[in-house]
N, C-alpha and C positions, 0 to 999 in steps of 0.2 A: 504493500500500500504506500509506501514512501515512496517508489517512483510516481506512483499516480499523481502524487502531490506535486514532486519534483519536475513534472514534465512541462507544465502547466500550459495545456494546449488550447488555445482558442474554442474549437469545438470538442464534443467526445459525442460520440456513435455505441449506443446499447443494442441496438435492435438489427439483425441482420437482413431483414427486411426494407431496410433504410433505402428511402430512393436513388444516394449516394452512392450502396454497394453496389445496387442494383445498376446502376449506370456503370460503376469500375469491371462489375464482372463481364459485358459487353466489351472490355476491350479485351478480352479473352479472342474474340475472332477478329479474323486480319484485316476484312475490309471495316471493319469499325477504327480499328488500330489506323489503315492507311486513310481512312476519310478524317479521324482526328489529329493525325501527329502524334498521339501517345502511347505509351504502352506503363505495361506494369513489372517492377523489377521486387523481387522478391528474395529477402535473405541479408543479413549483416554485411558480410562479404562483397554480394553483388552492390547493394546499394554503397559500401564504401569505396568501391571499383568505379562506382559509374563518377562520383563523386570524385576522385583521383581525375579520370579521365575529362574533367568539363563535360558531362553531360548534362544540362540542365533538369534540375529535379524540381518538377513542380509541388509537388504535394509529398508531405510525410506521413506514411500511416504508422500508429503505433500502436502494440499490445502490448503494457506494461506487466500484463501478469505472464510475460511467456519471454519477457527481454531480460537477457543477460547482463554482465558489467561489461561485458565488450560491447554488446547493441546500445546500452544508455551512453558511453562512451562515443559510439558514433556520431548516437542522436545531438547529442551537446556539439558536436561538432560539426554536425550538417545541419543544423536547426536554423541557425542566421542566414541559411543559401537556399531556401526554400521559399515559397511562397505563403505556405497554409501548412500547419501542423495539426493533425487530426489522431485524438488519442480514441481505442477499440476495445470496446468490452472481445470476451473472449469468442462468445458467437459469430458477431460480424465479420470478426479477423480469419476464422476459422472455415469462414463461407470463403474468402479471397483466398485463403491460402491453398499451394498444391502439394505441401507437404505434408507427411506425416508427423514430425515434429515438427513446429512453425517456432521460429525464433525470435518472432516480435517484431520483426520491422519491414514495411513494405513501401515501396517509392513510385509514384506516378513520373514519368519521365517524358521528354520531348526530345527525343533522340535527332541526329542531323541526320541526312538522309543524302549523302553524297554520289556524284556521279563519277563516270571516267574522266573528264576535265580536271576534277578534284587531287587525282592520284599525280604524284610525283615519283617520277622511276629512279630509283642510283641506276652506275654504270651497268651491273648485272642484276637485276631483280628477278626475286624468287617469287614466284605468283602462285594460287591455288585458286584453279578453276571447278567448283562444283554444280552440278548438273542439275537443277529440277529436284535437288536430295528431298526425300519426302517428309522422314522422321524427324522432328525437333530434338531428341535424345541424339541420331546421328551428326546432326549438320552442327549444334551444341560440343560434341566431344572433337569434330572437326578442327571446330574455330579454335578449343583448345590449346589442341595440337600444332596448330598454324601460329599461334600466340607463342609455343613455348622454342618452337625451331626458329622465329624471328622471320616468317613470310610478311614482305612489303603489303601484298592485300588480297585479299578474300574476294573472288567476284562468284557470286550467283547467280547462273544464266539459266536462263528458259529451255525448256527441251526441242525435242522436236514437236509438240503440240500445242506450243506457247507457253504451256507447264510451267508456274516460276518456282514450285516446291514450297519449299519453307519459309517463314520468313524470319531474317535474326531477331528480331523482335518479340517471337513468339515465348513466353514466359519460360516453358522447358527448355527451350534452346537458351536460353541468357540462362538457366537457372545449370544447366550441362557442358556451358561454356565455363563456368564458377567464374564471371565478370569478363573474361576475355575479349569476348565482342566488344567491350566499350573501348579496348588498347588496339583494336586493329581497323584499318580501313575496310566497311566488309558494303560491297557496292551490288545490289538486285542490276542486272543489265540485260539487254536480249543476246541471244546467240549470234546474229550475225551482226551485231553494232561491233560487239567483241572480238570476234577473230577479224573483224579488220582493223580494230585497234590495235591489236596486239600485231598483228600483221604489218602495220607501219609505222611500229619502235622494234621493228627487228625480236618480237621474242619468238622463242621458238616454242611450239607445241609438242607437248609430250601428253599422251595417250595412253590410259590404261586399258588394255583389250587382253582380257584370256583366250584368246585365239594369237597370240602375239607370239613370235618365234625367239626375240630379246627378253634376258629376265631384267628385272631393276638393277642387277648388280652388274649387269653387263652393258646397261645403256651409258648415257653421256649426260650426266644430270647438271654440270656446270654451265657459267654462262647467263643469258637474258632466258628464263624459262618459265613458261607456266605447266605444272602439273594437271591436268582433265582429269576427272571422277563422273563419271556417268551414275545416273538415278539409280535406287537399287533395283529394282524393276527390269526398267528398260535400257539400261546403262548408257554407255557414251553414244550418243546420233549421228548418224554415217556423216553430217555435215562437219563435224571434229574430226572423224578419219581422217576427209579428206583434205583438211590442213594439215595433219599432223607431220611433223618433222622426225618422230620416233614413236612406234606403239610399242608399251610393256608390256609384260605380262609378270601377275607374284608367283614362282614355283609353288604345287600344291601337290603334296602326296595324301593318300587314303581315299577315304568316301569322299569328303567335302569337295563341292565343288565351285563352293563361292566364299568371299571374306565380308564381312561387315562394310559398311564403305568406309567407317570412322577407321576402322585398323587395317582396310586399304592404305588409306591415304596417311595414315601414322607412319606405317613404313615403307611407300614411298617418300614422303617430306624429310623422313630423317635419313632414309638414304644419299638423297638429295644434298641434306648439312652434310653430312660426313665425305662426301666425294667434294664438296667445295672449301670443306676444312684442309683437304689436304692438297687440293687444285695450288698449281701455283698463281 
C-alpha cells in the first residue's frame, strides 16, 4: 500500500470494464495500432528499453500491487517523460496484461515508423531481410538476434501476396524481442521497393533455400549483405531467387526437415559475424 501512496497518479482505474481498457485493448490489433500511431509495451524491461531508446511514451500504466523495486524505480524515473500517469487496481491490469506473471508496468507508446530514406548504410552493412514472418514469438526472437550480432536494420517485406506478416509493434513480438526492436532500425517495406534499393547500394542478396547446393559455412557472408528469411509457410518468393547473389542452404540430418525461422536466421546472422570477425 505505500507504493499506492507513493505513486500519486493523476487518475487510478478499479474496474476493468473501464472505457479506457476497453479502448487500450483495441490496440491489441494492427490496423487499430496503424490507424492510431500507438501500441502497447509491456514489462519493466521493455518499457525501460523503449525509454533508453527515445521512444516517446505516452501514457504510464501502473499496478502497484504487482510492481517490484526495480518497476517503482523505473517509474520515478520515467514518470517526468510521460504525458499521463494512470495507476490499476489489479483486474484492469490483469485484462491488459499477456503475461502470466504481470510485473506492474505497462507503456502506451508512439513508436517512429521509418522508411528506407531513413536508413544510413556504413561501408559494409549487414542487413536482415525477413519475409511476410507470421508469428510475433518468431519475428520477436529474430529482432533479438539481429540486436545482439549488431545488424544495421531489420527490413520487413511483403511476400509474394502482398502479405506484410507481422508487425514489430505487435505486443508478443516487442515482449520476445525483450526491448530490442526499440535499438534497431526495423522498417515494414514492399518487396520490390526493396530489392531495388538494395540493388542500387550494391548489396548483395543472400538467400536461404533448402534446395541450395552451398551450406552457410561455405558461402561468402562478408561485405555489403543482406540475409533473406522466407515466411514459415511459404518461404523465400521466387522474386528473391531471382536476385539472389548466393542461395544457402543449413545442413540437416534425421527426420527434420525444417528449422524454426528464428534459429534459421540465428545461425545464419552469427555465421555471418564470425566470417566478418575474421575477414580482413
Amino acid at each position: 500500500m505505500a507504493r499506492v501512496t507513493a505513486l500519486h497518479a493523476a487518475t487510478h482505474i478499479d474496474s476493468a470494464k473501464n472505457p479506457r481498457i476497453k479502448a487500450l485493448l483495441r490496440l491489441e490489433a494492427r490496423r487499430v495500432r496503424d490507424r492510431e500511431g500507438r501500441a502497447l509495451v509491456e514489462g519493466v524491461r521493455e518499457v525501460s528499453r523503449a525509454f533508453e531508446a527515445g521512444v516517446p511514451l505516452e501514457t504510464l500504466l501502473v499496478a502497484p500491487e504487482f510492481l517490484s523495486d526495480e518497476g517503482e524505480a523505473v517509474v520515478h524515473t520515467v514518470r517526468n517523460h510521460v504525458n499521463e500517469m494512470v495507476t490499476l487496481a489489479r483486474a484492469p491490469f490483469e485484462r491488459l496484461s499477456h503475461r502470466q506473471n504481470p510485473d506492474g508496468l505497462l507503456a502506451v507508446i508512439t513508436p517512429d515508423t521509418p522508411s528506407l530514406d531513413d536508413v544510413v548504410l556504413p561501408a559494409s552493412p549487414l542487413l536482415l531481410v525477413a519475409i511476410a514472418t507470421e508469428k510475433p514469438g518468431n519475428l520477436g526472437a529474430l529482432l533479438r538476434t539481429a540486436d545482439a550480432v549488431g545488424v544495421d536494420a531489420v527490413l520487413l517485406a511483403e511476400g509474394d501476396d502482398d502479405a506484410l506478416g507481422t508487425d514489430p509493434w505487435n505486443p508478443n513480438v516487442i515482449r520476445a524481442s525483450m526491448g530490442s526492436v526499440f535499438h534497431l532500425p526495423v522498417i515494414t517495406v514492399g518487396g520490390a521497393s526493396l530489392r531495388k534499393w538494395l540493388t542500387e547500394r550494391g548489396v548483395h542478396v543472400v538467400v536461404t533455400d533448402p534446395t541450395a547446393a552451398t551450406t552457410l559455412w561455405d558461402a561468402t557472408l562478408t561485405g555489403p549483405l543482406a540475409l533473406v528469411l522466407g515466411a514459415e509457410h511459404a518461404g523465400v518468393p521466387e522474386a528473391w531467387r531471382d536476385v539472389a547473389h548466393q542461395r544457402i542452404t543449413i545442413p540437416m540430418h534425421g527426420a527434420a526437415d525444417s528449422l524454426n525461422v528464428s534459429v534459421s536466421g540465428a545461425l545464419v546472422l552469427y555465421e555471418a559475424l564470425r566470417q566478418r570477425r575474421v575477414a580482413p
